[in-house]
C-alpha positions in Angstrom: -0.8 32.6 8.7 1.8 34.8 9.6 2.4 33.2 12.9 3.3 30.3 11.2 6.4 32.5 9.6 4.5 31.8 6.7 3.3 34.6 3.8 3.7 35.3 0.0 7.4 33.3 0.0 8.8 30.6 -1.0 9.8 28.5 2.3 12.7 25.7 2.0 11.9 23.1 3.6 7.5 22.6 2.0 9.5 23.6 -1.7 11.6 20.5 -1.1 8.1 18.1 0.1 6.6 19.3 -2.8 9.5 18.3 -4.7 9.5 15.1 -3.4 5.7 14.3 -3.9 6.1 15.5 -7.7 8.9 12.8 -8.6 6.8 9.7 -6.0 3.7 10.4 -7.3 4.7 11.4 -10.9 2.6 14.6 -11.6 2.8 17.8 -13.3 2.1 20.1 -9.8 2.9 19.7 -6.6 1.8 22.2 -3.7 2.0 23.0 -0.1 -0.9 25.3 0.7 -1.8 27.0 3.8 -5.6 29.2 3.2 -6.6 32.4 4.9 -9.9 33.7 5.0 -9.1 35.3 1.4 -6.2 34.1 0.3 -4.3 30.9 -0.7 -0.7 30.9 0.4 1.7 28.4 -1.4 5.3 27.8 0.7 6.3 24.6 -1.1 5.5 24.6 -5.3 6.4 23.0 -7.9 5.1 23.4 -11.4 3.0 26.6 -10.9 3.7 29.1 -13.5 6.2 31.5 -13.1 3.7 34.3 -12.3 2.1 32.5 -9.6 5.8 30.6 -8.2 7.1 34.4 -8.1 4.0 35.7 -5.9 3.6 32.6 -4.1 0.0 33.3 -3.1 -3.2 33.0 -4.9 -7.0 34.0 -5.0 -9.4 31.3 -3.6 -10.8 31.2 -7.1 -7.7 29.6 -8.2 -7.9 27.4 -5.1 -9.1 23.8 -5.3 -8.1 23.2 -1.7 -10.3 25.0 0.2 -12.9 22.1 -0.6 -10.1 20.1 1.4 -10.2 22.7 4.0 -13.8 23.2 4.0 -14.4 19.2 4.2 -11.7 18.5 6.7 -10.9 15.4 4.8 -8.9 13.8 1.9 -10.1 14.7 -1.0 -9.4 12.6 -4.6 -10.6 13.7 -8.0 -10.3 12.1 -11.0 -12.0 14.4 -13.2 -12.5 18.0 -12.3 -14.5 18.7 -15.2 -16.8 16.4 -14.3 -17.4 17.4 -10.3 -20.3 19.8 -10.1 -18.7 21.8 -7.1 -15.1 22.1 -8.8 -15.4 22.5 -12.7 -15.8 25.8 -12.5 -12.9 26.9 -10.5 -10.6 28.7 -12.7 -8.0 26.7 -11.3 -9.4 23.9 -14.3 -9.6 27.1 -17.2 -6.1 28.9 -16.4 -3.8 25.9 -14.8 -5.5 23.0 -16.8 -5.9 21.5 -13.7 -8.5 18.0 -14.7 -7.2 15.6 -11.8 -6.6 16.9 -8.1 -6.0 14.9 -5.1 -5.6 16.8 -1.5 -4.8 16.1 2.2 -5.8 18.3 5.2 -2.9 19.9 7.0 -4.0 20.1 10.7 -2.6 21.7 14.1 -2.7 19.8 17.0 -6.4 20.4 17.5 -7.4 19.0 14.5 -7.8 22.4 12.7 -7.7 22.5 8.8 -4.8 24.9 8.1 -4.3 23.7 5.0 -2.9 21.3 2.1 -0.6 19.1 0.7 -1.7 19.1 -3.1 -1.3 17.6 -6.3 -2.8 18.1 -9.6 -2.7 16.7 -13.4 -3.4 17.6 -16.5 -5.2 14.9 -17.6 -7.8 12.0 -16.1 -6.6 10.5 -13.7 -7.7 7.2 -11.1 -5.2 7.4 -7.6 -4.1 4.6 -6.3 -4.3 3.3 -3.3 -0.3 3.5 -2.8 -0.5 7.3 -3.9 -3.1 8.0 -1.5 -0.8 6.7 1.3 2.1 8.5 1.0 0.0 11.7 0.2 -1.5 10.9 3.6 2.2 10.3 5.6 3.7 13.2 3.9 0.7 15.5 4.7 1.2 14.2 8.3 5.0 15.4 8.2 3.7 18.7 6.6 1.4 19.6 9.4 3.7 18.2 12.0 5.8 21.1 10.4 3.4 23.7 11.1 2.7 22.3 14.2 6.3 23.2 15.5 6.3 26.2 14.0 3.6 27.2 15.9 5.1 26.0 19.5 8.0 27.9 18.0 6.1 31.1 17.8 4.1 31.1 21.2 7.4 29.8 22.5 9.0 33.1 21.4 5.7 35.0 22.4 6.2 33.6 26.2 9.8 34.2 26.1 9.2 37.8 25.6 7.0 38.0 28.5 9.5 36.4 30.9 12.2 38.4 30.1 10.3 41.7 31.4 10.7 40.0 34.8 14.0 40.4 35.6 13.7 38.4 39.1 12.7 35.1 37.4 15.1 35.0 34.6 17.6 32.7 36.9 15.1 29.7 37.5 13.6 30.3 34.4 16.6 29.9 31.8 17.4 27.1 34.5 13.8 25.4 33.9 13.6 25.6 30.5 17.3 24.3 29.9 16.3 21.4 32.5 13.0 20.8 30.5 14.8 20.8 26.8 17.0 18.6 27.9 14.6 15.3 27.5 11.9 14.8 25.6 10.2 11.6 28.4 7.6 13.4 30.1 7.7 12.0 33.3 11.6 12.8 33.5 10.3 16.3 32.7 7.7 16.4 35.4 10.1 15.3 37.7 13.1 17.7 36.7 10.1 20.8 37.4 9.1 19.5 40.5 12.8 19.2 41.9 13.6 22.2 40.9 10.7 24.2 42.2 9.9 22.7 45.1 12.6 24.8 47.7 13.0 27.7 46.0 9.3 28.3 44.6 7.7 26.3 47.8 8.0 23.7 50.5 6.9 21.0 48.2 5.1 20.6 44.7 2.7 18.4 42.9 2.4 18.4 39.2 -0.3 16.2 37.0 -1.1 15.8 33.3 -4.6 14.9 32.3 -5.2 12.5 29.8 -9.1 13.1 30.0 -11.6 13.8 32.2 -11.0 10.1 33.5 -7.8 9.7 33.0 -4.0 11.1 34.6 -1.2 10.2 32.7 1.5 11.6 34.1 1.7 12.7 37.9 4.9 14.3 39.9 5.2 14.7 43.8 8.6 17.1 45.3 9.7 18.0 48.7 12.1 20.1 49.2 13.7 18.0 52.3 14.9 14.7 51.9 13.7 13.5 55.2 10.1 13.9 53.3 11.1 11.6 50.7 9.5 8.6 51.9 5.7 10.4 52.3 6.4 12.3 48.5 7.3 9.0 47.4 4.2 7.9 48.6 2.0 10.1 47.6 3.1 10.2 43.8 2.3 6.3 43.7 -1.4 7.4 45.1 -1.7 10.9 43.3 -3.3 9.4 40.0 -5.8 7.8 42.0 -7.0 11.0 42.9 -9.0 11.4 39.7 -11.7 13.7 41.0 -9.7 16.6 43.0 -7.5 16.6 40.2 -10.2 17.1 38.1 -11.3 19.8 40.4 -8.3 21.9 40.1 -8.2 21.8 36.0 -11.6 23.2 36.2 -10.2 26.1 38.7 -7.6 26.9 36.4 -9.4 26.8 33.4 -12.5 28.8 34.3 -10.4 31.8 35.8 -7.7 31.4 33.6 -5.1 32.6 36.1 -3.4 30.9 38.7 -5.5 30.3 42.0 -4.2 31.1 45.7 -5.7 30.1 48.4 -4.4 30.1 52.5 -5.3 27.3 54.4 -6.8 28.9 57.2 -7.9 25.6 59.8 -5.6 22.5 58.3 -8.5 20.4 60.4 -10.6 20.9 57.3 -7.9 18.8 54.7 -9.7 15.9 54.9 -13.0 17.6 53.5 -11.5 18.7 50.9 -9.4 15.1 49.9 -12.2 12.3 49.3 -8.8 9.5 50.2 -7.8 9.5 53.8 -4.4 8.2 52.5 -3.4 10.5 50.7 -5.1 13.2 53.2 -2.9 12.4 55.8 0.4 12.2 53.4 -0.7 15.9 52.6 -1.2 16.9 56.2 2.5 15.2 57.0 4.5 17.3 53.9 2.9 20.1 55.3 -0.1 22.1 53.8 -0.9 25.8 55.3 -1.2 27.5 51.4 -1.4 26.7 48.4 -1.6 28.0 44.6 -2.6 26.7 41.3 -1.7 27.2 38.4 -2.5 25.8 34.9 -0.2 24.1 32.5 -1.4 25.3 29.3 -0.7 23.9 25.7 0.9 26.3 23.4 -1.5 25.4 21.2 -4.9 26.1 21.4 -4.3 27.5 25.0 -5.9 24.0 26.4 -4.7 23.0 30.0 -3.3 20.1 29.9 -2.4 20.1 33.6 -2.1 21.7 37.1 1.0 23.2 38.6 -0.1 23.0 42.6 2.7 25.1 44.6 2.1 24.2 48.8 3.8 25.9 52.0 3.4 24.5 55.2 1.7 27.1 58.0 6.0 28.2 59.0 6.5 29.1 55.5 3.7 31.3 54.9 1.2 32.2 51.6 2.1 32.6 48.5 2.3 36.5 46.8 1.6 38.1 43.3 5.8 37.9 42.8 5.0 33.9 42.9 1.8 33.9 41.3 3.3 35.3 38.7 6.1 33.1 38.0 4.2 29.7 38.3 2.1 30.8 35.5 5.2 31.4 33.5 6.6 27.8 34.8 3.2 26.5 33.6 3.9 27.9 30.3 7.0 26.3 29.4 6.1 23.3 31.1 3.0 23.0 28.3 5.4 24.0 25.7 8.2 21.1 26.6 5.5 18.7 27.3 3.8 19.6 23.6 7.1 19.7 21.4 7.6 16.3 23.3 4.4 14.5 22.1 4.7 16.2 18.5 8.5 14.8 18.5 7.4 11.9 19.0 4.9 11.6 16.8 7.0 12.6 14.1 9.0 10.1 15.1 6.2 7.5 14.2 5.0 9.2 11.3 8.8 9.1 10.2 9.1 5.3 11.1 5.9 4.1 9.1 7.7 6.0 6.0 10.0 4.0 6.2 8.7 0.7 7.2 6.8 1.3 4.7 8.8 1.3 1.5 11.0 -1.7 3.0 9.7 -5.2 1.6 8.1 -8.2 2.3 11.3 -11.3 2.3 10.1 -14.1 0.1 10.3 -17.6 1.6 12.7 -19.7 -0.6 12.9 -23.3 0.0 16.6 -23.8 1.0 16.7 -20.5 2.2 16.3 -18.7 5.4 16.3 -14.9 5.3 15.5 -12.7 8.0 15.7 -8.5 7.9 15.7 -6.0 10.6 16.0 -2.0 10.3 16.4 0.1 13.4 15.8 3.8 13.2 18.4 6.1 14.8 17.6 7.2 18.6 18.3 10.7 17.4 16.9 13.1 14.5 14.3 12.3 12.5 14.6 8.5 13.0 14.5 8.0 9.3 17.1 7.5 6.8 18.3 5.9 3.6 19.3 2.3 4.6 17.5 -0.7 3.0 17.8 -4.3 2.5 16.2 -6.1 -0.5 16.1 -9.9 -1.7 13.7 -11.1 -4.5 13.7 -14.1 -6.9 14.5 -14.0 -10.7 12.4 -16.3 -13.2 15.9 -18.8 -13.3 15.0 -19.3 -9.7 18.7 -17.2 -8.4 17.8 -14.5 -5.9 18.7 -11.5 -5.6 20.1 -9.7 -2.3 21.1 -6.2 -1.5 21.7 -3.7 1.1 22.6 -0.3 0.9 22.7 3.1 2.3 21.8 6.4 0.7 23.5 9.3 2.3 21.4 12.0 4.8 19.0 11.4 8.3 15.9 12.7 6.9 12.7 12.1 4.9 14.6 13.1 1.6 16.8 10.0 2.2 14.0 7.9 2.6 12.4 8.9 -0.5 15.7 8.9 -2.0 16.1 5.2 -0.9 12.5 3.9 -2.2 13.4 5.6 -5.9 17.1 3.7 -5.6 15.4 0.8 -4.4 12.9 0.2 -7.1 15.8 0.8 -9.9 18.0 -2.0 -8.4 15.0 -4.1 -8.8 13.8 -2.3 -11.8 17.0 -2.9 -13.5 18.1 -6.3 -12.0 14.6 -8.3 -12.4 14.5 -10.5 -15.4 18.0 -10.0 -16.3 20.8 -12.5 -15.8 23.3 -10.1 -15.8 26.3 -10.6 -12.9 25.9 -7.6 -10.4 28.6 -5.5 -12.2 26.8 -4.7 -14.5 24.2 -4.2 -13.3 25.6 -1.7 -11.2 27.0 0.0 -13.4 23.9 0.3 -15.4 21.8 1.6 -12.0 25.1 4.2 -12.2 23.4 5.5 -15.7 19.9 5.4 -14.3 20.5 7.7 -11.7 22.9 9.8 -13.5 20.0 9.9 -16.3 16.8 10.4 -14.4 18.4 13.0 -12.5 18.1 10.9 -8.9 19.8 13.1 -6.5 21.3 10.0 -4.6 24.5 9.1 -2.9 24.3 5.8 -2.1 26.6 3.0 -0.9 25.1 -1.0 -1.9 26.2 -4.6 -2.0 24.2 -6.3 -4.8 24.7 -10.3 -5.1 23.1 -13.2 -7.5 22.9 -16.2 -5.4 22.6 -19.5 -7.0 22.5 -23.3 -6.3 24.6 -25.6 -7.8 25.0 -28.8 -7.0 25.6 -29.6 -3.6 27.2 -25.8 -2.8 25.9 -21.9 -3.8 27.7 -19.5 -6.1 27.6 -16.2 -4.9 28.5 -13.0 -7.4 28.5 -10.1 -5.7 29.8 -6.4 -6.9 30.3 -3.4 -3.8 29.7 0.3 -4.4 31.4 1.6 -1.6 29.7 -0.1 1.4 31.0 -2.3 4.4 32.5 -5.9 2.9 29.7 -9.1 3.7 30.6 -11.1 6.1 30.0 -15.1 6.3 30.1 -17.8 8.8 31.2 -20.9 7.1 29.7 -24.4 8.3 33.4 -24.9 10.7 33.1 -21.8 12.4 35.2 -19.9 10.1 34.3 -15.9 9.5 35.1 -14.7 6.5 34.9 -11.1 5.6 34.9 -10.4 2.1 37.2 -7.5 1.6 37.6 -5.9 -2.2 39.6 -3.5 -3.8 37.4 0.1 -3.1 35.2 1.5 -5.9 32.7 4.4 -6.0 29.4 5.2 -4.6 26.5 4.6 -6.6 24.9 8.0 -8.0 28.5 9.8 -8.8 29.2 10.5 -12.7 29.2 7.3 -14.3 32.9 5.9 -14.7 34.9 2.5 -15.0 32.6 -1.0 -15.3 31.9 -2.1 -11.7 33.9 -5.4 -11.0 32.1 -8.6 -10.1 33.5 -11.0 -7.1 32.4 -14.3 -7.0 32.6 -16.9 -4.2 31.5 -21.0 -3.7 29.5 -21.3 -0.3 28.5 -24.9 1.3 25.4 -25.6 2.9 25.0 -24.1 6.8 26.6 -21.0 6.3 25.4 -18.1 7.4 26.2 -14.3 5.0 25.3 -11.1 6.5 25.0 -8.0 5.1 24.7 -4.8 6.6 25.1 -1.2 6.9 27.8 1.0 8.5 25.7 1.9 11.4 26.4 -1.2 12.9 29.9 -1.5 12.8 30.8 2.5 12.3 32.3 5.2 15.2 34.1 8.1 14.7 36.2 7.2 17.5 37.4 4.0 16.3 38.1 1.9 13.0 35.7 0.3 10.9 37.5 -3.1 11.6 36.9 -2.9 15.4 33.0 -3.0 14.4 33.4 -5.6 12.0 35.7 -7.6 14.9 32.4 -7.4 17.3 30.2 -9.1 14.6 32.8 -11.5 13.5 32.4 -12.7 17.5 28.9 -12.5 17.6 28.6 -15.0 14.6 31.0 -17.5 15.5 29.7 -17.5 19.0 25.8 -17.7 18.0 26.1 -20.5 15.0 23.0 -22.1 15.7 20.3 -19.8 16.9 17.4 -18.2 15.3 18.1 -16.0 12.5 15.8 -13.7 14.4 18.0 -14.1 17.6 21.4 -13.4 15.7 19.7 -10.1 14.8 19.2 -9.0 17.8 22.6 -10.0 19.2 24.5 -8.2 16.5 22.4 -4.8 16.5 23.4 -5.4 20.1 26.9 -4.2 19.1 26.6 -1.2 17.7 28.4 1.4 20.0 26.4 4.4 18.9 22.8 4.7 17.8 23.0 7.9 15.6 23.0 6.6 12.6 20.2 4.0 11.5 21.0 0.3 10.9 19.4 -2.2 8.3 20.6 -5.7 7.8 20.5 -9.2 6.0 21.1 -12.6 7.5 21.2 -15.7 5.0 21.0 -19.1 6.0 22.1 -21.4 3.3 20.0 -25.1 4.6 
């Protein structure tokens, strides 16, 4: 485990997931665990005793998680007392463990490294909604350890380059070139452009999905006037299922690069089964060649081929090159690996957070339509939200709000502020004021470690018109498009974030809106840039309303996330069409 960087220590980032997990899912212990073959290591705790916190590491006979490790799958008990393979452990007689619930933490091949844990004191049933964010932030987890692995071969096959002195220029070049992007066909193509010329005459690179299957394929000359034919035979290369096959197999049985001289080019199309792509071959020029593997940091599987050719004027290939493809095949596998687990973060990330958004109810009168967009950078997941319910008096409730970071705390952050606002609001016919001020003492009370900017508004029909009361902690003023084609936007006099020290009563605004108007609310990702003022962004979606008054809410949506000048910051909003 101490690859991983992991040991008997406390490690940031798993204390603050098991913090997390301990306020969602509301239990006495929380753990991160990652098992040896003797030994239970525990980076993220909370709630162990302070023996066990301080040594951070623990006897498999205190371990209830190796049955998650030694089952491979989710494991959920209600009563430990009561399970014939657990109520023994001593982790039920010292800790008072009776309830345990555990998900597997797994590296990229599916191995069981370890858990994400929790554990009561007393019987307890899981739900099904406990189960699934157990199961997404266990994902995060071993994402986690996933990197931290790439991390650690990365290091390993930096170490190993830098003892060859003559490769360090196009090596530092390739590995820049290959950070630089996470889309792995730019990245294939970047390697090939870059080797092809000073490695070789001309390069072909190809990822394997499966046996049957090439998902990525990449075809460089080092002379334009070879363009066309390389052109060519990149549009045929994944066709070529069966050579390509061929060549993983090389690599992977010797485990070394493979050179080979072409001694009668005659013989090329014996050894291509497609005369097409035979003859493009024979015309880029094919007197030597060498193979070498791209291999997955983890696991050491090949995930793809690195072929290096010279036509008969350049000559064979040497150790010196040997060498250095293996390296290049190295780093490719790392940059193509952290790309895949980035992006499957990414989804993991975006689930989280679809996931503690809402359903919109459908109101008769009322059309409301939603959209959140992750940021195209980070962790693409953050604190915005939008909300809208109905009270028992039949007014509904609508907010939006932002709490402050990029990260999975801030989206655990925002489903805690989000259930208080409806927590407190439901039932209540307080005006919004109040009621924020009230969420204020919640969060200040219950110890919510939130920041959060919100617009919270009561809408309610009367007569032939709406009221609207609305209060504003902080956050970008709404916005509506009256019937005429008037924009309104609903400046106020400032007041604080939601989650600072409790202070003055919140005000409450209130507002008379006819039938066909349009209110949007938003947050400061759409109409937000360091370069320019807030009211430039708020100019670009006044436009975008008054030009767009009658389409789809769906449409206007679209349109206005269409102005947003930066995506680094996420973006949730709330259209309202008042029938």
């Amino acid at each position: 485990m101490r690859r991983l960087g992991l040991g008997p220590r406390a490690d940031a980032a798993f204390d603050r997931i098991a913090v997390l997990v301990e306020r969602l899912v509301d239990v006495p212990v929380a753990l991160v665990t990652v098992l040896d073959a003797d030994r239970q290591f525990l980076p993220g705790q909370i709630g162990l005793p302070d023996h066990m916190a301080e040594a951070r590491e623990m006897s498999l006979s205190h371990s209830l998680s190796q049955h998650v490790v030694e089952d491979g799958q989710l494991l959920m008990v209600s009563d430990l007392r009561a399970d014939p393979r657990m109520r023994d452990n001593r982790a039920v007689r010292d800790l008072g463990a009776v309830a345990f619930a555990g998900v597997p933490l797994t590296d990229s091949e599916g191995q069981v490294l370890g858990t994400l844990a929790v554990m009561d004191r007393e019987p307890r049933v899981w739900t099904r909604s406990e189960v699934a964010l157990l199961t997404e932030l266990g994902e995060v987890c071993s994402s986690e350890l996933r990197l931290r692995i790439a991390r650690e071969v990365a290091d390993e096959a930096r170490r190993h380059a830098e003892s060859a002195h003559d490769q360090l220029t196009l090596l530092s070049e390739l590995t820049e070139a290959l950070s630089a992007t996470l889309d792995v066909d730019e990245a294939l193509g970047r390697l090939g452009r870059m080797v092809a010329g000073r490695l070789s005459d001309w390069c072909f690179v190809a990822l394997a999905e499966s046996a049957r299957s090439v998902r990525h394929a990449s075809v460089a000359h080092r002379d334009p006037a070879y363009e066309k034919e390389a052109g060519e035979l990149n549009l045929l290369a994944p066709t070529a299922r069966k050579e390509i096959r061929s060549m993983i197999a090389a690599v992977q049985r010797t485990a070394m690069p493979i050179r080979r001289d072409l001694a009668d080019p005659a013989t090329l199309p014996l050894l291509i089964a497609d005369p097409r792509i035979a003859d493009l071959v024979a015309r880029l020029g094919f007197g030597s060649f060498l193979i070498a593997p791209i291999t997955a940091p983890v696991g050491r599987r090949t995930a793809g081929v690195l072929m290096l050719v010279n036509g008969p004027e350049r000559g064979p290939f040497g150790e010196a090159e040997e060498r250095t493809a293996a390296e290049i095949g190295r780093r490719a596998g790392l940059a193509i690996d952290n790309s895949r687990l980035y992006g499957r973060q990414r989804r993991v990330a975006e689930v989280l957070q679809q996931s503690m958004l809402p359903d919109l109810p459908h109101i008769p009168g009322i059309e409301l339509h939603a959209k959140y967009l992750p940021a195209q950078v980070g962790a693409a997941v953050g604190g915005d939200w939008y909300d809208a319910f109905v009270q028992p008096d039949g007014s509904v409730m609508l907010a939006v709000g932002d709490v402050a970071g990029h990260d999975i705390e801030a989206a655990a952050t925002m489903g805690q502020v989000r259930n208080l606002v409806r927590g407190d609001a439901y039932g209540r016919d307080d005006d919004p004021g109040p009621l924020l001020t009230q969420l204020d003492r919640a969060l200040h009370g219950l110890a919510v470690p939130a920041a959060a900017t919100a617009v919270l508004a009561r809408l309610r029909r009367e007569d032939d018109d709406y009221s609207l009361t609305f209060a504003n902690a902080g956050h970008p003023p709404p916005v509506l498009l009256r019937p005429d084609g008037e924009v309104e936007v609903w400046w106020e006099s400032p007041e604080p974030l939601l989650g600072l020290m409790p202070g003055d009563p919140r005000s409450t605004h209130r507002r008379r809106i006819p039938p066909g108007s349009t209110l949007l609310l938003y947050t400061d990702g759409l109409v937000e840039h360091p370069a320019q003022l807030i009211d430039d962004g708020i100019g670009r979606i006044r436009a975008v309303l008054r030009n767009n008054p009658t389409v789809p809410a769906a449409d206007l949506c679209s349109r206005l996330i269409e102005t947003a000048t930066r995506r680094d910051d996420d973006i949730a909003l709330l259209v309202i069409r008042l029938l």
